[in-house]
Backbone as CSV, one residue per row, in Angstrom:
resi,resn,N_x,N_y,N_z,CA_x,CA_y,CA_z,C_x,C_y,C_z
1,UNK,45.534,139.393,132.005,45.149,140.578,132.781,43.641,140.733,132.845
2,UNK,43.081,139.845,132.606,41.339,139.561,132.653,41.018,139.520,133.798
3,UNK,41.568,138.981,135.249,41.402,138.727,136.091,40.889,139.730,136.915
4,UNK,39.929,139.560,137.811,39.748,140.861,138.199,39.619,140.273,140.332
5,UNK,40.293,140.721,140.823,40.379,140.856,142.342,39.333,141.369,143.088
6,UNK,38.427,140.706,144.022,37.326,140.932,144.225,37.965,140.147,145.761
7,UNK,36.702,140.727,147.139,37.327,140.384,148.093,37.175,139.379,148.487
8,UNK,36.149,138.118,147.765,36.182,136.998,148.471,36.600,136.163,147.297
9,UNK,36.902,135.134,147.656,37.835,134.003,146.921,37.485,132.976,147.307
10,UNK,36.802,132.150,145.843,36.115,130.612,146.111,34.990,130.585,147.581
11,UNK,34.394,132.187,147.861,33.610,132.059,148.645,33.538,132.530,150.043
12,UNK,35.179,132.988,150.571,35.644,132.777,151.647,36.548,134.409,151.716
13,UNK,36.481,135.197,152.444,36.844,136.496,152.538,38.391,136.174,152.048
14,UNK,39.518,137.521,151.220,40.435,137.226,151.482,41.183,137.380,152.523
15,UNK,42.610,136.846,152.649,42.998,136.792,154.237,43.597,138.243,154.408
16,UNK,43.504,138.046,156.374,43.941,139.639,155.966,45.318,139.659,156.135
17,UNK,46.343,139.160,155.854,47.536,139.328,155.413,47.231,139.882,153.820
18,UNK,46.745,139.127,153.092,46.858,139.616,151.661,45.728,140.679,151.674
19,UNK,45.243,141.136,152.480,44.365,142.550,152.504,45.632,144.098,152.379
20,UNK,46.343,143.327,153.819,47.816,143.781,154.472,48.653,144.332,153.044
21,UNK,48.932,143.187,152.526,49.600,143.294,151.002,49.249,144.083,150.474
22,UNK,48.041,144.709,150.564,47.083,145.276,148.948,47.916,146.805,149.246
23,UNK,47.936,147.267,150.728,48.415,148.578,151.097,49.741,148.837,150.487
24,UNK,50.748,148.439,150.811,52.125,148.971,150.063,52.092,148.494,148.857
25,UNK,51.477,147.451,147.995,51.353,147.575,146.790,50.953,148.514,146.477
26,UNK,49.820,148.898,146.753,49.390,150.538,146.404,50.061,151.843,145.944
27,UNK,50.837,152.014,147.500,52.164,153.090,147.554,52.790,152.678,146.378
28,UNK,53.347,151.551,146.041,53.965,150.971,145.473,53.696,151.359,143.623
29,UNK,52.466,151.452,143.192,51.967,151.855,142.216,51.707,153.084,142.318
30,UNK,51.881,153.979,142.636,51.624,155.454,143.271,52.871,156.088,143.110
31,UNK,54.129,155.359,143.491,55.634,155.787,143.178,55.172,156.756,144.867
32,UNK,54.896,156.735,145.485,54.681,157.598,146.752,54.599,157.072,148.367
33,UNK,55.660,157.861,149.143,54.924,156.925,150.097,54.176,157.757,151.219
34,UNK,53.461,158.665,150.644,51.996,159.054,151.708,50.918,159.188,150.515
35,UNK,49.940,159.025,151.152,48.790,158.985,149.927,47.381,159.599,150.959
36,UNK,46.379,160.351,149.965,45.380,160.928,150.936,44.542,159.568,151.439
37,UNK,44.014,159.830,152.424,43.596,158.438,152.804,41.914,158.758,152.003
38,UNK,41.408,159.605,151.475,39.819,159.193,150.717,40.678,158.281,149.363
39,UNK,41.597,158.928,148.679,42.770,158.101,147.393,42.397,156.849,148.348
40,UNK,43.142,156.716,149.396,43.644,154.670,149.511,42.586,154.192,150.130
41,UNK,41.269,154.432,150.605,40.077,153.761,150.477,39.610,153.557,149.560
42,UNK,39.025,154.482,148.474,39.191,153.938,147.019,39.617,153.369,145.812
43,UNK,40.993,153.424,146.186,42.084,152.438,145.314,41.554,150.793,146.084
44,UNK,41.728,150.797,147.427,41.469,149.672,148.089,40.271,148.717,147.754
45,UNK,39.022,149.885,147.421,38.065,149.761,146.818,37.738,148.753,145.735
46,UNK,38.967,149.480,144.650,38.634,149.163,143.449,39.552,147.646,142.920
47,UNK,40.345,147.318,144.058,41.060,145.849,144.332,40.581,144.933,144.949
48,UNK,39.015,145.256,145.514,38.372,144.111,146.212,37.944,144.008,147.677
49,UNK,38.284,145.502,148.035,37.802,146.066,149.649,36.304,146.802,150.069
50,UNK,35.395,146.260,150.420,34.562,147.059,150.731,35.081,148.385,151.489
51,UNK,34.493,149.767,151.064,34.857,151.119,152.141,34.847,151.146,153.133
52,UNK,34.572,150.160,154.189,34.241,150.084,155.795,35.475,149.191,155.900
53,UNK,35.393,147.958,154.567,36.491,146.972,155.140,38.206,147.806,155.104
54,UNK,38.211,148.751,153.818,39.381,149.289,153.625,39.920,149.996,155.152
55,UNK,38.972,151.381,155.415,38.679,151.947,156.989,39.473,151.088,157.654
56,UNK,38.504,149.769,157.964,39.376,148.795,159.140,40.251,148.763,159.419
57,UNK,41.535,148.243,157.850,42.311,147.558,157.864,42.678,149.096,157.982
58,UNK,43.463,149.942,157.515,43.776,151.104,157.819,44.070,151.145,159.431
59,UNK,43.221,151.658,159.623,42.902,151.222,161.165,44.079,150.396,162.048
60,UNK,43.985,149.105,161.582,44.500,148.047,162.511,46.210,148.022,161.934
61,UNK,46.425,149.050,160.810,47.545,149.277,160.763,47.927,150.627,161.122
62,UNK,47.616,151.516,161.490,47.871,152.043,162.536,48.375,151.644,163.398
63,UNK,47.067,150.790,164.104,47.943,150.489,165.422,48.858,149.691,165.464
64,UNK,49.202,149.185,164.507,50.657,147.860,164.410,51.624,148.742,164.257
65,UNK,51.769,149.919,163.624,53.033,151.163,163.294,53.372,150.649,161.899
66,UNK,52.416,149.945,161.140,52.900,149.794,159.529,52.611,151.359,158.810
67,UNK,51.352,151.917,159.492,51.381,153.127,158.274,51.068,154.299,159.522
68,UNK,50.853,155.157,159.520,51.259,156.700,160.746,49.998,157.291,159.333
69,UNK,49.262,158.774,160.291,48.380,159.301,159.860,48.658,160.720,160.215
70,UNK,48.578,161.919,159.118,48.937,162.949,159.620,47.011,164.162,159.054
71,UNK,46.368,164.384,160.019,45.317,164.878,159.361,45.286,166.339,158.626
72,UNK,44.489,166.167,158.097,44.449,167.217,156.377,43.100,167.403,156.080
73,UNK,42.248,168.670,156.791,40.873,168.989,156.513,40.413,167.956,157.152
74,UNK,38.975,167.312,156.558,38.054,166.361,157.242,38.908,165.372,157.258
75,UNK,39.482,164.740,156.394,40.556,163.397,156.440,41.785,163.517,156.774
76,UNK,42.721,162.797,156.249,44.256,162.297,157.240,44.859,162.041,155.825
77,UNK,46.069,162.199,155.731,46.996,161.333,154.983,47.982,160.167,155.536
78,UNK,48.020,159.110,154.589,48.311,158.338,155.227,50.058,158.078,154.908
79,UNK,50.795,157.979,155.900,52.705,157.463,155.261,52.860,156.244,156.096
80,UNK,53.692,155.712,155.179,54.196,154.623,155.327,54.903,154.538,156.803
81,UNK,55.095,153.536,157.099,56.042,153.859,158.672,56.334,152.815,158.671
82,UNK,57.585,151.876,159.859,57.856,151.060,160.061,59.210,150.050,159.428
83,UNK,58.713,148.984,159.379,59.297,147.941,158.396,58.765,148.060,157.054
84,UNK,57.010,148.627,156.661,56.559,148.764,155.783,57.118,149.795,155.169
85,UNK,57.541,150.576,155.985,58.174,151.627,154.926,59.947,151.316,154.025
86,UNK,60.646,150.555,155.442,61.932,150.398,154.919,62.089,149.087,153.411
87,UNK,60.689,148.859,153.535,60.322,147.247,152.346,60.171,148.391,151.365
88,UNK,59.208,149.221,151.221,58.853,150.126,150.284,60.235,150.514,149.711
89,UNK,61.342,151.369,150.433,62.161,151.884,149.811,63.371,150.937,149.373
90,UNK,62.700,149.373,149.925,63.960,148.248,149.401,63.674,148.109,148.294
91,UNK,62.187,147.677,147.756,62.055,147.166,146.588,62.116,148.349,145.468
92,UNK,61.794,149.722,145.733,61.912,151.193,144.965,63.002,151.227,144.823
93,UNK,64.230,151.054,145.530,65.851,151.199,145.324,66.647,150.381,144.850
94,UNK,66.095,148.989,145.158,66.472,148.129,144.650,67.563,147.623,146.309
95,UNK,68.190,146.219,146.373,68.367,145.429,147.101,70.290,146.349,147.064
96,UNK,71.453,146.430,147.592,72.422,146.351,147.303,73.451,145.181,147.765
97,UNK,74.198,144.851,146.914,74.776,143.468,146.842,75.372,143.048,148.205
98,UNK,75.102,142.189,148.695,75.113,141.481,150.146,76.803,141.707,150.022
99,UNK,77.007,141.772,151.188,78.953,141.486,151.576,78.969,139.892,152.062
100,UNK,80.195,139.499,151.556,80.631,138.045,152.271,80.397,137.778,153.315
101,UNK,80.030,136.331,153.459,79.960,135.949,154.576,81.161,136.137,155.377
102,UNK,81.252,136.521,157.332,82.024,137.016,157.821,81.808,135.891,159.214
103,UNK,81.362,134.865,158.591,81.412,133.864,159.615,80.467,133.915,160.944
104,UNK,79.485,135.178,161.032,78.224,134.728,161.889,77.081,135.565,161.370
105,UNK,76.021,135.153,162.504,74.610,135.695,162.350,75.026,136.996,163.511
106,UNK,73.891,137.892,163.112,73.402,138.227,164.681,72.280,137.579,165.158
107,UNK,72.073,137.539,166.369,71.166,136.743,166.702,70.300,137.445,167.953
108,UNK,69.195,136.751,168.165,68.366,137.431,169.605,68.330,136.014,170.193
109,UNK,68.367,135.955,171.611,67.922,134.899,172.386,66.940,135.494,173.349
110,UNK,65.729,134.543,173.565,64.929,135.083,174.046,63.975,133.780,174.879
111,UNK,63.862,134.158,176.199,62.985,133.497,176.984,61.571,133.900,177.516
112,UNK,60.794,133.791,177.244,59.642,134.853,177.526,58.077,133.422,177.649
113,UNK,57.451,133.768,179.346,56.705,132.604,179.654,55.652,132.695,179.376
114,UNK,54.830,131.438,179.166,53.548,131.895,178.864,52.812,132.804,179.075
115,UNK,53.034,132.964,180.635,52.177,134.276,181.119,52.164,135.723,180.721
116,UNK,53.602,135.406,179.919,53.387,137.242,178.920,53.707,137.099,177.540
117,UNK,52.652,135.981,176.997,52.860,135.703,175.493,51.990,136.532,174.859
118,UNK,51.636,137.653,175.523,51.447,138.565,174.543,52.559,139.599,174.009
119,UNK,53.636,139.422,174.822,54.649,140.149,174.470,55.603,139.290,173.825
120,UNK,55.582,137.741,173.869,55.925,136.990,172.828,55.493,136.981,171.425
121,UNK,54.304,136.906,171.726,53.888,137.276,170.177,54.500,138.552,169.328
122,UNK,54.559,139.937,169.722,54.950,140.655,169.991,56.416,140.817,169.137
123,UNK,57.363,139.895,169.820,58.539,139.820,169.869,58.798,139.097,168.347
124,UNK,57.850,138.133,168.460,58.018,137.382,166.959,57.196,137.738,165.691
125,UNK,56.131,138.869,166.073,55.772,138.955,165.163,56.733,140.312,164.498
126,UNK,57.113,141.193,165.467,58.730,142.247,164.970,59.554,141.789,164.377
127,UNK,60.135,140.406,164.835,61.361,139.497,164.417,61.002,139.355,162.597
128,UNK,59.578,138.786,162.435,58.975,138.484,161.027,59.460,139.923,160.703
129,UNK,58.792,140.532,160.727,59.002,141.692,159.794,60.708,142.463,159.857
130,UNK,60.589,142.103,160.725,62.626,142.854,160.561,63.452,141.621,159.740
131,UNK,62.736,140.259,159.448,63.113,139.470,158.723,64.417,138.513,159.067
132,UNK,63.885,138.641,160.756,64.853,137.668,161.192,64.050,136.111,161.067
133,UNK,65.183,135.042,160.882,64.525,133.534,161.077,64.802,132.982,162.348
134,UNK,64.134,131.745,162.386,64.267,130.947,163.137,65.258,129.610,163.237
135,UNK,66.164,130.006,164.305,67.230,129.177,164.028,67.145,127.835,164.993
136,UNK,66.535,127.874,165.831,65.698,127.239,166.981,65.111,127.858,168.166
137,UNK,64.083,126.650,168.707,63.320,127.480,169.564,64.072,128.552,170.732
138,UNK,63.390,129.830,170.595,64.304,131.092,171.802,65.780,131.512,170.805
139,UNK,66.087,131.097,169.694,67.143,132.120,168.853,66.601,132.304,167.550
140,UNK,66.502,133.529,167.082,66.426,134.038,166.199,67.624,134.434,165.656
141,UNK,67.799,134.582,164.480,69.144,135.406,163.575,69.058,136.497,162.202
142,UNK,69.774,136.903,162.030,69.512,137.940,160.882,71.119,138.299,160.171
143,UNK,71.359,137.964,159.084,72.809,138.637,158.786,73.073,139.993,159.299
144,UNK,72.234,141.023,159.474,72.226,142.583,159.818,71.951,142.202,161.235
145,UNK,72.776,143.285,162.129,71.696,143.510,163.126,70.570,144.067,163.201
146,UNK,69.183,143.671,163.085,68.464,144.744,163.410,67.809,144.867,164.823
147,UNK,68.225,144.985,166.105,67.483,144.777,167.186,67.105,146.199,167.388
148,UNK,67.457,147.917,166.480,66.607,148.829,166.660,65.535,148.213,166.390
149,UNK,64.721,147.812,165.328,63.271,147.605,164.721,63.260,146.540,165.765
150,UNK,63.538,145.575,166.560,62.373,145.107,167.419,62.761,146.124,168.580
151,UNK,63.292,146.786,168.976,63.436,146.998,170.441,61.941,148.433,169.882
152,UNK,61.985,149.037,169.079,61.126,149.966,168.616,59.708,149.192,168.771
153,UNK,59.389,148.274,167.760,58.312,147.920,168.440,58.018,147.537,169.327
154,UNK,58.728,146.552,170.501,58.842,146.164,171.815,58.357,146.853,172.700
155,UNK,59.374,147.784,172.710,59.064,149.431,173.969,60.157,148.703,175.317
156,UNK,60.847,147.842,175.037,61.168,147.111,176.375,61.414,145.635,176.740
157,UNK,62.304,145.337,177.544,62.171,143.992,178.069,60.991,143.706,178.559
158,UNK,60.863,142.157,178.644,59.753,141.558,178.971,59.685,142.002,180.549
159,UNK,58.477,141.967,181.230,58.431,141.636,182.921,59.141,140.742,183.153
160,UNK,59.434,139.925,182.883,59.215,138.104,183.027,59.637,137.403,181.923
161,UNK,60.976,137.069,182.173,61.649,136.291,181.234,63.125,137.454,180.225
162,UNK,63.869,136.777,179.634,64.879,137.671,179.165,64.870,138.218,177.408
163,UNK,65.346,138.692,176.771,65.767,139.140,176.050,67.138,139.718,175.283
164,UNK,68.573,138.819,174.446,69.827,139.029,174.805,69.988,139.541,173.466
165,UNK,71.049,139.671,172.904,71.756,140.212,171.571,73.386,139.844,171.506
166,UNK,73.092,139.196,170.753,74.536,138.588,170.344,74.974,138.081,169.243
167,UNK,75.826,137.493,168.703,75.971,136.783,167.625,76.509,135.220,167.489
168,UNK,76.141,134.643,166.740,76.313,132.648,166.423,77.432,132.444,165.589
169,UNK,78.702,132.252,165.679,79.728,131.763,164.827,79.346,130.238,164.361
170,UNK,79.366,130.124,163.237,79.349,129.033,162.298,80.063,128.987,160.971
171,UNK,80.760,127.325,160.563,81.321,127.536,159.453,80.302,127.838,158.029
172,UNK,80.714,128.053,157.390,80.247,128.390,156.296,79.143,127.679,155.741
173,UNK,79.366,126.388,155.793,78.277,124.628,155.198,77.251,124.878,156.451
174,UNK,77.546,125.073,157.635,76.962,124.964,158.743,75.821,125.954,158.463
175,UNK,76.221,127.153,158.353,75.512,128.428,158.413,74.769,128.484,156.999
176,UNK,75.250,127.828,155.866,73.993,127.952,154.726,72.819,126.958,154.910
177,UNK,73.129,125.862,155.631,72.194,124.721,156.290,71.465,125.216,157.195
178,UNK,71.680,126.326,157.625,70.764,126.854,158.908,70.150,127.993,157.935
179,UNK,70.500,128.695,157.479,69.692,129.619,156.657,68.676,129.004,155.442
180,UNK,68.781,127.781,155.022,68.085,127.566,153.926,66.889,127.006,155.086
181,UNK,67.107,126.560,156.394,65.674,125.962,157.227,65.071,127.539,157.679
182,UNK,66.009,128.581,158.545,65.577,129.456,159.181,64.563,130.157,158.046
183,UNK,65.011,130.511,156.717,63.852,131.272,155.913,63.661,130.355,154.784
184,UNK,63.210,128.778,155.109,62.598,128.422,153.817,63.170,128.758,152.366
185,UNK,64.348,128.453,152.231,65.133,129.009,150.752,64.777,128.421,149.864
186,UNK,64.761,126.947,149.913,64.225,126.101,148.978,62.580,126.165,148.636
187,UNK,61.863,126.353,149.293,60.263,126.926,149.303,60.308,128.362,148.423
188,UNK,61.272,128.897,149.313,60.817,130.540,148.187,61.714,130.658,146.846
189,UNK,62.581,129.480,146.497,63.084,129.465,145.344,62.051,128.965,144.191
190,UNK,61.577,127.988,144.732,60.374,127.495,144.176,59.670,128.414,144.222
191,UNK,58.775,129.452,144.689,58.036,130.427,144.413,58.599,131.423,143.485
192,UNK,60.066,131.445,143.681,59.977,132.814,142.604,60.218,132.077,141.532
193,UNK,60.321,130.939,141.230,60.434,130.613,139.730,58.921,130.467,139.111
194,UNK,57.689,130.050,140.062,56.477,130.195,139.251,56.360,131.810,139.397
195,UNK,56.425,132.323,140.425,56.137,133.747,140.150,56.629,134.616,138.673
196,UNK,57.542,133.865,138.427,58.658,134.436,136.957,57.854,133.935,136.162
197,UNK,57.523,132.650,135.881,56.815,132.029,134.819,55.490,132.930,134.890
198,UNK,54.742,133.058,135.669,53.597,133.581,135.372,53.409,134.929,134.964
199,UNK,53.928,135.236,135.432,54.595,136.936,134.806,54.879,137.211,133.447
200,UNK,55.615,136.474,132.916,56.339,136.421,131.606,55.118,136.060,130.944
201,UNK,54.314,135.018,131.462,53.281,134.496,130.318,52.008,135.350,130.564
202,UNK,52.065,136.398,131.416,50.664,137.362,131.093,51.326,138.516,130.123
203,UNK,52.540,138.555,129.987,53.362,139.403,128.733,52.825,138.949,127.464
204,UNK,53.460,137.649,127.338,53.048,137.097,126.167,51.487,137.424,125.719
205,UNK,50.867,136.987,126.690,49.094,136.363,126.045,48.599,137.954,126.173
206,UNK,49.375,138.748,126.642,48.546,140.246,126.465,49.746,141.282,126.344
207,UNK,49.299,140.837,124.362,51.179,142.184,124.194,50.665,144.004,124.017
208,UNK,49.042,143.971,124.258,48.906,144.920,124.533,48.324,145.427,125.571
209,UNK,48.308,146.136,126.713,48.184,146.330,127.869,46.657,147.095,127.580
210,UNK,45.496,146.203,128.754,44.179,147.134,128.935,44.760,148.717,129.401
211,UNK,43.756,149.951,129.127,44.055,151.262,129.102,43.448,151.514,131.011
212,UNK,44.211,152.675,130.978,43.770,152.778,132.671,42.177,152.707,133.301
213,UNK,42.184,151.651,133.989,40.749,151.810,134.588,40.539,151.070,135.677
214,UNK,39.949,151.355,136.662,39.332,150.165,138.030,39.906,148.648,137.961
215,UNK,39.344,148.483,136.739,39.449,146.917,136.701,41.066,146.680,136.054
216,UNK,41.903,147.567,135.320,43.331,147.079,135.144,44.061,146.764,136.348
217,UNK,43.393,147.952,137.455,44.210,148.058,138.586,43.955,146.742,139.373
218,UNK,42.931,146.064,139.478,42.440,145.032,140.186,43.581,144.166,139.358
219,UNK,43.370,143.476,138.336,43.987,142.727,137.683,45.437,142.908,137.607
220,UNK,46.100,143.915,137.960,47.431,144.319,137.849,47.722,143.717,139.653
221,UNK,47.049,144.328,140.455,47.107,143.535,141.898,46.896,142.129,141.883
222,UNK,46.161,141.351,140.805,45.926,140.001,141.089,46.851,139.350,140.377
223,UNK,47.829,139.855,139.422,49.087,139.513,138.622,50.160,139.278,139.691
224,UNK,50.063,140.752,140.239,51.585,140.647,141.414,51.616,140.126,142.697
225,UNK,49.773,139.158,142.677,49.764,138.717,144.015,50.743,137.785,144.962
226,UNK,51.164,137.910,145.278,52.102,137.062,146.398,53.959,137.253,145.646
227,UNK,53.787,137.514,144.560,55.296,137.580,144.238,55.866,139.007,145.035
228,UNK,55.564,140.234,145.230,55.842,141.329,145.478,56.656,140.756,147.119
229,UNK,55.271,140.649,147.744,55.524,140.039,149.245,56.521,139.134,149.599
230,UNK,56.510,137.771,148.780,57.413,136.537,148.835,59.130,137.224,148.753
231,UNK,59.235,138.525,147.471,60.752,138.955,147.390,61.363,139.353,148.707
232,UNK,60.056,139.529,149.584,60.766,140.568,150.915,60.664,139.511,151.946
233,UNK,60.487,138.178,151.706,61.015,137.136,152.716,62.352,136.977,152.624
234,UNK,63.020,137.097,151.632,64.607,136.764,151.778,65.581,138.012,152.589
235,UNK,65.757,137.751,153.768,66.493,138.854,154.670,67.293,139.444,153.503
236,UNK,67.312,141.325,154.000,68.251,141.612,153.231,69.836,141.611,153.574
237,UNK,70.822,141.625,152.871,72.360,141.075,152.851,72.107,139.714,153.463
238,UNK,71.793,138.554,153.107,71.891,137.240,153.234,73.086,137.111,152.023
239,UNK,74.036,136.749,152.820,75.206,136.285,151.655,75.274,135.188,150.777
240,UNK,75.879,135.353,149.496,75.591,134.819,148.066,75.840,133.331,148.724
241,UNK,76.439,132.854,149.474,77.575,131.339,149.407,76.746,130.698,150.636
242,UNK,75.335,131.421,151.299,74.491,130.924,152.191,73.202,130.290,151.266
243,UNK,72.997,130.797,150.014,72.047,131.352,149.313,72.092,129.849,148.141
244,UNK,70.709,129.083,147.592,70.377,127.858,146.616,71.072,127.805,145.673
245,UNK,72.186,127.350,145.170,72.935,126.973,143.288,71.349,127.648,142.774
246,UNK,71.646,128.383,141.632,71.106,129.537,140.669,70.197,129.933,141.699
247,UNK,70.344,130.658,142.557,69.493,131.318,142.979,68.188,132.286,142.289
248,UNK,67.006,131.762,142.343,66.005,132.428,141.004,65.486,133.841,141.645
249,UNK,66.021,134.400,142.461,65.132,135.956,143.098,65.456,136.647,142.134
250,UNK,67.121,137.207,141.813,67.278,137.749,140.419,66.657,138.000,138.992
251,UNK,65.974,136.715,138.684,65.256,136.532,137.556,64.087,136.683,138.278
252,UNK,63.415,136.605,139.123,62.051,137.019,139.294,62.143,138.734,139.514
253,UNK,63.374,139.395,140.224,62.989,140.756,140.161,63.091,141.161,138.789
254,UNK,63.673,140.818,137.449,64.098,141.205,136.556,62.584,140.665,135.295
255,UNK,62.185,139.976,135.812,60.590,139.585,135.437,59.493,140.717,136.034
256,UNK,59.686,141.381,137.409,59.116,142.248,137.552,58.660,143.096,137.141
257,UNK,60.386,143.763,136.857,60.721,145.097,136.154,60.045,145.219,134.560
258,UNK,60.000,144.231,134.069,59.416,143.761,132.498,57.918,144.329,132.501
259,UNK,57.139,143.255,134.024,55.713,143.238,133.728,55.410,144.804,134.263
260,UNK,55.897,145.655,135.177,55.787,147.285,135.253,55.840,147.856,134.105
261,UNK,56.860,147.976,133.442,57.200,148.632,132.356,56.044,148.247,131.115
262,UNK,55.800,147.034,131.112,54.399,146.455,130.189,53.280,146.736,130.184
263,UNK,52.665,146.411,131.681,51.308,146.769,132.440,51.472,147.904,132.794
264,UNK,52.220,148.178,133.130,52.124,149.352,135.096,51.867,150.874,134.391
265,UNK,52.343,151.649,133.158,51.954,153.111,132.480,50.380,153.377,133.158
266,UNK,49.666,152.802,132.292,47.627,152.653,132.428,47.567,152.915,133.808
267,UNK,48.209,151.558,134.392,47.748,151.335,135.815,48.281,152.718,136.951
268,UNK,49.310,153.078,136.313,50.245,154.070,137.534,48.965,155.815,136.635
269,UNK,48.702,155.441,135.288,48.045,156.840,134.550,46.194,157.059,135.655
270,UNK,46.193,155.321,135.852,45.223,155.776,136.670,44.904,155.931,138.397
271,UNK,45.784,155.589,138.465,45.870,155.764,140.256,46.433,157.203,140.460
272,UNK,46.789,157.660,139.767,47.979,159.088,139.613,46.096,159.904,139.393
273,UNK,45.140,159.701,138.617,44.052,160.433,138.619,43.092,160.402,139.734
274,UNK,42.822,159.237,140.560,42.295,158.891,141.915,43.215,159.521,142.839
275,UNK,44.540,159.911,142.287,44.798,160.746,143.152,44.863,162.618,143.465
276,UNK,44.818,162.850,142.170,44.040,164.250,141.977,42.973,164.506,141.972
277,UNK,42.176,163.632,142.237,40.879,163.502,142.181,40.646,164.089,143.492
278,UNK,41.447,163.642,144.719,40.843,163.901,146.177,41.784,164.891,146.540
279,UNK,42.525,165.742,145.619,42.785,166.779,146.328,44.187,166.925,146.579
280,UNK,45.055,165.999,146.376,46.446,166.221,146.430,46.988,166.487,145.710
C-alpha cells in the first residue's frame, strides 16, 4: 500500500478510461451515489488528477450520461446515472445467481454506413457498456435483453442503415464457444486470478493498514486498479455452463471483500471527512 497514484505513468498521462475508472471507484468508497462535486474534484485530486483535469473529465461525463448534475449554491452535486450507475449498484448488491441457460442470446443486428459512423460508434460504444459482445461483425448479444440502455442512449434509429432485436438459438457447446470469443473469458479469467493474487499479497505484506490520509486513498485506488472495472466485463446473468471450468470471478470478488474490510475503514474514515468538509 506504498504505492501512491499520480497522473502520469512511466511519463505518459494516464488513459482516460482509467481516469473514467477513478469516478465510480470513488462513489464506490463513499458507499454513495451522489457526491458534492468540490468532494469529487478533490478526492480526484488526491488519486492523481490535476483540478482542471478532474473539471474536464466530469465534464465529458456529463455529456456521455455516465454521471447527471443537480446544482447546490455556487456548485452542483454530482449522481451517478446511466450504466455507471446500474455497475455501481451491481457491485454494492452484489451479482444474483444467473438462471440456466434457455438456449439463446438476445441479440441486436445492426447495419449502419460509413456515412453515419458517428452513430455507429455510438451504437457500440452503448452496446460496451450495456455489456453486450460481439458475436460477429453487425450482431451483438447479451444473455438479458438490454436494448432499453442502448435505445436510451441512441435517441433512435439510424438515418441510414437498420437496427433489429431479436434473439440467436444455439446449442449449448455452440453458445459457450461463442461467449468465451464474444467477451474474452479466457483473458478475463486470467485477469481475475492475478487480480486475486495481488490483493491477497498486499494483505499479507501490510497486516496493518496506513491510517486515513491523501496518500492511503491514492494507494487504495492503485491496489484496485483494473480489478474493480475487469469484474464488470463479464455480462451480468451469463450462465454457469457458458462460463471457463473453475471459473476465478468468485474468488476474485471474495478477495475483494477481504482487501475492503482490511484497507477500506481509514480509506472510507477519510473520504467520509472530504466529504463534510464541503458541506454535505
Amino acid at each position: 500500500m506504498n504505492e501512491s497514484v499520480t497522473g502520469r505513468q512511466g511519463g505518459a498521462s494516464v488513459s482516460r478510461g482509467a481516469n473514467v475508472a477513478l469516478v465510480p471507484f470513488l462513489y464506490g468508497v463513499a458507499g454513495r451515489e451522489e457526491l458534492p462535486g468540490v468532494a469529487l474534484v478533490r478526492l480526484l485530486a488526491d488519486v492523481g488528477l490535476t483540478p482542471a483535469a478532474a473539471r474536464s473529465l466530469l465534464a465529458r461525463m456529463r455529456r456521455d450520461g455516465l454521471i447527471a448534475a443537480t446544482p447546490r449554491g455556487r456548485g452542483a452535486d454530482y449522481h451517478l446515472a446511466g450504466a455507471f450507475l446500474e455497475s455501481f449498484r451491481q457491485v454494492r448488491h452484489g451479482r444474483p445467481e444467473p438462471p440456466p441457460w434457455d438456449g439463446s442470446f438476445h441479440a441486436v443486428f445492426y447495419t449502419v454506413p460509413e456515412a453515419r459512423r458517428a452513430y455507429r460508434d455510438r451504437l457500440r460504444r452503448a452496446a460496451s457498456l450495456a455489456r453486450y459482445g460481439l458475436m460477429q461483425p453487425g450482431v451483438l448479444i447479451s444473455p438479458a435483453d438490454r436494448r432499453d440502455h442502448l435505445l436510451a442512449e441512441l435517441g433512435g434509429p439510424p438515418e441510414e442503415g437498420t437496427v433489429y432485436f431479436g434473439r440467436v438459438e444455439l446449442p449449448t457447446a455452440d453458445a459457450a464457444e461463442i461467449a468465451h470469443r464474444a467477451w474474452e473469458l479466457a483473458e478475463l479469467d486470467r485477469r481475475y486470478r492475478e487480480h486475486t493474487a495481488r490483493l491477497l499479497a498486499a494483505i499479507a505484506e501490510h497486516p496493518v493498514p496506513p491510517g486515513p490520509s491523501a496518500a492511503s486513498l491514492a494507494a487504495y485506488a492503485q491496489l484496485f486498479s483494473g480489478s474493480l472495472t475487469d469484474t464488470l466485463r463479464t455480462p451480468p446473468g451469463l450462465p454457469s455452463e457458458l462460463l471457463p471450468d473453475d471459473w476465478s470471478l468468485p474468488t476474485l470478488l471474495a478477495a475483494v471483500g477481504r482487501t475492503y474490510a482490511h484497507f477500506g475503514p481509514p480509506v472510507v474514515a477519510y473520504v467520509e471527512g472530504v466529504i463534510s468538509e464541503s458541506g454535505a
